[in-house]
C-alpha positions as CSV (number, residue, x, y, z in Angstrom):
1,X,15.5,1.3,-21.4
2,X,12.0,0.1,-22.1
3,X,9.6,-0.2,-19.3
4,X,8.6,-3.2,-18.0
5,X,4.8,-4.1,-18.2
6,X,2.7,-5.4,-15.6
7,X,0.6,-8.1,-16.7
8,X,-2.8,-7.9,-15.7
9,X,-4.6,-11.1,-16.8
10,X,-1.2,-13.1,-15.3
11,X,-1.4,-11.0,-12.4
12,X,-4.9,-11.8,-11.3
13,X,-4.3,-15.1,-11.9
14,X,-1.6,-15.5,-9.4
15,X,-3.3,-13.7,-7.0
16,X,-6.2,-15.8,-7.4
17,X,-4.3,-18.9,-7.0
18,X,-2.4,-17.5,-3.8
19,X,-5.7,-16.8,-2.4
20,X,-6.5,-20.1,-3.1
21,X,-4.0,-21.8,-1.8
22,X,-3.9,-19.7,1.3
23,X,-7.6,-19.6,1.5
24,X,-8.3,-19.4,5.5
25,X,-5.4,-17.4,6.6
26,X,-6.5,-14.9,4.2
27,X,-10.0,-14.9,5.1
28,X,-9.4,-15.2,9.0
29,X,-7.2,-12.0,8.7
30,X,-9.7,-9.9,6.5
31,X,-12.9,-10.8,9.1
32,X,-10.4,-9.8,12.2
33,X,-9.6,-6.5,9.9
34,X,-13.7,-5.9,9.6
35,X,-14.6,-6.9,13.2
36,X,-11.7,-4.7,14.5
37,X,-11.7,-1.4,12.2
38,X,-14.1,0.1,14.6
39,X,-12.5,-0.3,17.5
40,X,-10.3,3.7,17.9
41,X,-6.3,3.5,17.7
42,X,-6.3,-0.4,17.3
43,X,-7.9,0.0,14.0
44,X,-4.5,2.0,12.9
45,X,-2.3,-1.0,13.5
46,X,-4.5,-3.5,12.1
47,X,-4.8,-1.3,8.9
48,X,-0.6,-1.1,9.1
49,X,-0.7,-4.5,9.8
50,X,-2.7,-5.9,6.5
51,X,-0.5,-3.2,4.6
52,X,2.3,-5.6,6.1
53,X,0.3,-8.1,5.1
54,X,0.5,-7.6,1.6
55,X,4.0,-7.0,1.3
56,X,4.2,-10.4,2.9
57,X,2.5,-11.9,0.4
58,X,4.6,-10.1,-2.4
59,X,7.5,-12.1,-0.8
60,X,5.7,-15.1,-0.9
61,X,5.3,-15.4,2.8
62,X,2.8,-17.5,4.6
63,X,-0.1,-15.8,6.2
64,X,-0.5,-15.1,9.9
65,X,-3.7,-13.8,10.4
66,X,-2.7,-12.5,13.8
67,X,0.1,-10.7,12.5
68,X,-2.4,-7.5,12.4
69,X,-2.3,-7.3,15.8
70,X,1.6,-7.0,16.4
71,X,3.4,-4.6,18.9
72,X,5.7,-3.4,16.4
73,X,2.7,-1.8,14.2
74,X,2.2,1.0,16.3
75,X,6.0,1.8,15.7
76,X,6.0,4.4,13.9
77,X,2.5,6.0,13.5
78,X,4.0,9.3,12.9
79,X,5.9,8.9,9.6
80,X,2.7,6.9,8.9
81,X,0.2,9.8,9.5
82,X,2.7,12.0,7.8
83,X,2.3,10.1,4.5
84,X,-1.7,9.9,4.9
85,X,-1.4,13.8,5.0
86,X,0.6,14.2,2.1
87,X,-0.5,11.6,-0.2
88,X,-4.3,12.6,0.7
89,X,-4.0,16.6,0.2
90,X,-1.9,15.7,-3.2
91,X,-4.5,13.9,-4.0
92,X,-7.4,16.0,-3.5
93,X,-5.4,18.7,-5.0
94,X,-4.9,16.9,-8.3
95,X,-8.1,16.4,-8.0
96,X,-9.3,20.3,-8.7
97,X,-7.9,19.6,-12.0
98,X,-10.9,18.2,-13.6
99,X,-11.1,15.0,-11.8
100,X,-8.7,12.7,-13.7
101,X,-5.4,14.2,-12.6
102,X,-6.8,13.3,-9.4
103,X,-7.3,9.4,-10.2
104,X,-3.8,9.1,-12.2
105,X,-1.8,10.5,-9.0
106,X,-4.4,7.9,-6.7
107,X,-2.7,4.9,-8.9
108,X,1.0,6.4,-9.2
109,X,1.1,6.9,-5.5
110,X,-0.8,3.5,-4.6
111,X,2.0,1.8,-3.3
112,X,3.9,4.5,-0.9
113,X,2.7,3.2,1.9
114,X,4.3,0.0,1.7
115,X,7.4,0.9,-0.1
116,X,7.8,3.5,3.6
117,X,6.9,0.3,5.8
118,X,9.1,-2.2,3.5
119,X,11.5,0.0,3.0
120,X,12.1,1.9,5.3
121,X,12.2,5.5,3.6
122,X,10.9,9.0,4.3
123,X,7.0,9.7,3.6
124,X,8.7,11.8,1.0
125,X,10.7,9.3,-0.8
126,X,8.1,7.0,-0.5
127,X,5.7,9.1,-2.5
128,X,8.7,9.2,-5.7
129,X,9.4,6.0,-5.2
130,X,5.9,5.1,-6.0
131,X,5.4,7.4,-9.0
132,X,9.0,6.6,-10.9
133,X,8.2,2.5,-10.0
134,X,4.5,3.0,-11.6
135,X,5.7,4.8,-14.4
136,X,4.4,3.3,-17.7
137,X,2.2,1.1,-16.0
138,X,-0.8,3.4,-14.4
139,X,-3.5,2.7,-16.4
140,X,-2.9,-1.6,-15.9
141,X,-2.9,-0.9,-12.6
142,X,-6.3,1.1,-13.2
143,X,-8.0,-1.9,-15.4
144,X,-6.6,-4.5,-12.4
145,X,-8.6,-2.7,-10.2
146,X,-11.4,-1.9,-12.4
147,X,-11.7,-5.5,-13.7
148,X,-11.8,-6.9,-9.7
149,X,-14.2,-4.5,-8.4
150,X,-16.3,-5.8,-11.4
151,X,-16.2,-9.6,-10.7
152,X,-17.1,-8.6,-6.8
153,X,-19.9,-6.9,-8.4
154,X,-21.1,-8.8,-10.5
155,X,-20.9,-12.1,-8.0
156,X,-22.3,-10.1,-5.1
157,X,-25.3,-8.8,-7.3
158,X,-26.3,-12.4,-8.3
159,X,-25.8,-13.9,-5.4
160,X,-27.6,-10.8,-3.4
161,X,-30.7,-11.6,-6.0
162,X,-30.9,-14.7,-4.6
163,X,-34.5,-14.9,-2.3
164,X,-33.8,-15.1,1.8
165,X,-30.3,-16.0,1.0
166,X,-29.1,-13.1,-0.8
167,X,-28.0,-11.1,1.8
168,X,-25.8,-13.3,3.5
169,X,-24.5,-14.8,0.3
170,X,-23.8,-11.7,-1.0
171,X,-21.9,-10.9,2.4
172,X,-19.9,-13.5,2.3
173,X,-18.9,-13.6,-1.3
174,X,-18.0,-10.0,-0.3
175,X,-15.5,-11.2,2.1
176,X,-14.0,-14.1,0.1
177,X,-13.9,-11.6,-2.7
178,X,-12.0,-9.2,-0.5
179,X,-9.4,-11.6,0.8
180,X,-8.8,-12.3,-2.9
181,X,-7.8,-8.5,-3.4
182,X,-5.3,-9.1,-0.5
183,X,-3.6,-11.6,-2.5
184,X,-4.1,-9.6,-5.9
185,X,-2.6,-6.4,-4.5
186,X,0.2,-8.7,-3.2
187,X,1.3,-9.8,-6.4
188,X,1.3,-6.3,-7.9
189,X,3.5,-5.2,-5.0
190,X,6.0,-7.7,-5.4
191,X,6.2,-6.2,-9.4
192,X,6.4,-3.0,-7.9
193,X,9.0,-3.8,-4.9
194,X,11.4,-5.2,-8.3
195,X,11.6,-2.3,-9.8
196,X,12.0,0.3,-6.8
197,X,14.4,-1.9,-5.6
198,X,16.0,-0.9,-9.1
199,X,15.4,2.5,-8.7
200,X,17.2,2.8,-5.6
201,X,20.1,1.1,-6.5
202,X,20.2,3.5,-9.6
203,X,20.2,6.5,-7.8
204,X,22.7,5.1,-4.8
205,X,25.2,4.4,-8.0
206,X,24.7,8.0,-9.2
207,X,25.2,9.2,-6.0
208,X,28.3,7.6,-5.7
209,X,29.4,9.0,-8.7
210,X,28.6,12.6,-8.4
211,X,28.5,12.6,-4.2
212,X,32.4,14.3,-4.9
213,X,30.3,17.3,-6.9
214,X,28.3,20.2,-5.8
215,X,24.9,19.9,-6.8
216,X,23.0,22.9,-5.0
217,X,18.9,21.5,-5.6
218,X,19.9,18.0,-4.8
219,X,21.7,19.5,-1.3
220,X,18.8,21.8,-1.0
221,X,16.0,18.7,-1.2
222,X,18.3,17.0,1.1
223,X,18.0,19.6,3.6
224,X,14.1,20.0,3.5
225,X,14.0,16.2,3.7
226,X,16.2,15.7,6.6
227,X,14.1,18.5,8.4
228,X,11.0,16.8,7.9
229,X,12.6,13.6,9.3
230,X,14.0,15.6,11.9
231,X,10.2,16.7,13.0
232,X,9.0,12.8,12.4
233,X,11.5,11.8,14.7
234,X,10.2,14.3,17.3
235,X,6.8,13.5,17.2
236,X,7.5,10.0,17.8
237,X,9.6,10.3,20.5
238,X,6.5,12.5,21.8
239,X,4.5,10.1,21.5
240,X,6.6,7.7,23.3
241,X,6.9,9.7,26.3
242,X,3.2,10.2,26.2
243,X,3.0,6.6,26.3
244,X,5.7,5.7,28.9
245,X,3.6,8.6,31.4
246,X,0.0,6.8,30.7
């Protein structure tokens, strides 16, 4: 079956006109990101929250800017940190081998975080969920990103030129710019979200299938998955009681 291509020049069109259209719900929840990312432990669910956001947006959701601050953010910081770890020290690790294995495993894994907060799968999962849904399509999703990092510089350079006004131009082009990413990153996710959703339905079917069989390295990465779930789950409820005593 031939893979499905992301589009790039229809993408960023759509995001563009999303962020257009929802123009200051977007920018009212990327200034509450910046003014709040400093501020310890909130930033975490604010950063979870515009991850939310964007899956949101994928859906074709309308925009609460507030929705960054929710409760229900915080819910499971565990599983969250969990993935950080993993997808950050596979990372770093691809990147010992000469740089670019590094940047392909960046893009492949891109969207792990939000397939584990959409849908609700392991770090684990979430990782090869990430790289089988961005198969075929890395390097658009490189020139995406490479094309809207350079229309923010090239708009924030000219505008920054500008005498006296620069500065503050150039910062809030920055912002605008930034909220149009949002929106850009949303559309890409809802391509993405299609074909995991395809993926796991694949594998559910083959599961069915063969669940009647003995297959000793599926049962085995079963195992080692539902351990590591096992831990997640303890460390949150850890957390909780530590909570619950403060």
């Amino acid at each position: 079956m031939a893979t499905e291509k992301l589009d790039i020049m229809q993408t960023i069109k759509d995001g563009v006109r999303y962020g257009l259209k929802n123009f200051f719900p977007l920018i009212l929840m990327v200034i509450l990101y910046f003014v709040t990312v400093w501020i310890p432990y909130l930033n975490v669910g604010t950063t979870i929250g515009l991850y939310k956001a964007v899956i949101g947006i994928g859906r074709g959701e309308t925009i609460d800017p507030t929705s960054i601050f929710a409760k229900e953010n915080f819910r499971n910081l565990s599983g969250f940190f969990l993935l950080l770890g993993l997808l950050y020290i596979g990372t770093m690790v691809a990147f010992l081998f000469m740089f670019i294995p590094g940047i392909v495993m960046g893009i492949a894994w891109g969207f792990a975080i939000y397939f584990f907060l959409d849908k609700k799968v392991s770090p684990l999962k979430s990782l090869q969920l990430s790289y089988d849904s961005t198969y075929g399509n890395k390097w658009r999703i490189f020139a995406v990103g490479f094309l809207m990092s350079l229309a923010i510089c090239i708009v924030c350079g000219l505008l920054g030129a500008i005498p006296k006004a620069g500065v503050v131009l150039a910062v809030l082009a920055a912002i605008v710019c930034s909220a149009i990413c949002v929106a850009i990153d949303g559309v890409m996710y809802n391509f993405f979200s299609k074909k995991a959703d395809a993926i796991i339905a694949e594998r559910h079917h083959h599961h069915g299938r063969c669940c009647h069989g003995e297959d000793p390295v599926a049962e085995a990465a079963e195992t080692v998955e539902e351990a590591v779930e096992e831990i997640v789950d303890t460390v949150e409820d850890a957390l909780d009681d530590v909570k619950t005593e403060a």
